[in-house]
C-alpha positions in Angstrom: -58.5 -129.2 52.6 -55.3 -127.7 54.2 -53.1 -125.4 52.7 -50.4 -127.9 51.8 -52.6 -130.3 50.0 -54.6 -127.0 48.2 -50.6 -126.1 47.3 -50.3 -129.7 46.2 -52.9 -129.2 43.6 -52.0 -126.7 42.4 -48.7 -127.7 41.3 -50.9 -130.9 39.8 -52.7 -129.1 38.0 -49.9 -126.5 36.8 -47.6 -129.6 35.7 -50.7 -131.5 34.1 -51.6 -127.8 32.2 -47.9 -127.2 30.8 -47.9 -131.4 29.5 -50.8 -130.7 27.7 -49.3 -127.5 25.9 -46.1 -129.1 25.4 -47.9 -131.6 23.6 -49.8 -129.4 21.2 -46.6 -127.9 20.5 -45.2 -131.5 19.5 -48.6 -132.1 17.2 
């Protein structure tokens, strides 16, 4: 994997992570 796609994922992952909190928050 390059860097850019490995930096890519990371933001996937960071957005996917702070959704899933916000939405306990909601409950």
């Amino acid at each position: 994997m390059t860097e850019f796609a490995l930096e890519q994922q990371r933001q996937i992952n960071c957005i996917s992570w702070f959704k899933s909190s916000f939405l306990l928050l909601l409950v």
